[in-house]
C-alpha positions, 0 to 999 in steps of 0.5 A, a space after each residue: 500500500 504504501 509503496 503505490 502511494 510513493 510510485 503516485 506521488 512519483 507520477 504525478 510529480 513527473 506529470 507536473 514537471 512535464 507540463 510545466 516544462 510544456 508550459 515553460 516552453 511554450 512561453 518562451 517561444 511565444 515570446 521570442 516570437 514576439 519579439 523578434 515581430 516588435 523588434 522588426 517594427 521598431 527598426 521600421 519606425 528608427 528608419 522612418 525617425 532617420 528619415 525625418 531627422 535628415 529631412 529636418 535637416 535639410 530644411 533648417 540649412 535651406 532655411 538658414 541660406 534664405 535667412 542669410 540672403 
C-alpha cells in the first residue's frame, strides 16, 4: 500500500514537471516570437525617425541660406 502511494506521488510529480516544462516552453517561444515581430517594427519606425531627422535637416540649412540672403 504504501509503496503505490510513493510510485503516485512519483507520477504525478513527473506529470507536473512535464507540463510545466510544456508550459515553460511554450512561453518562451511565444515570446521570442514576439519579439523578434516588435523588434522588426521598431527598426521600421528608427528608419522612418532617420528619415525625418535628415529631412529636418535639410530644411533648417535651406532655411538658414534664405535667412542669410
Amino acid at each position: 500500500m504504501d509503496t503505490w502511494v510513493v510510485v503516485g506521488a512519483w507520477i504525478f510529480t513527473g506529470l507536473f514537471a512535464a507540463v510545466l516544462l510544456g508550459f515553460a516552453a511554450y512561453e518562451l517561444s511565444w515570446k521570442s516570437r514576439r519579439l523578434l515581430s516588435d523588434q522588426a517594427k521598431l527598426t521600421a519606425v528608427s528608419a522612418q525617425l532617420s528619415a525625418v531627422a535628415s529631412d529636418l535637416q535639410r530644411a533648417g540649412a535651406r532655411a538658414s541660406q534664405l535667412h542669410s540672403h
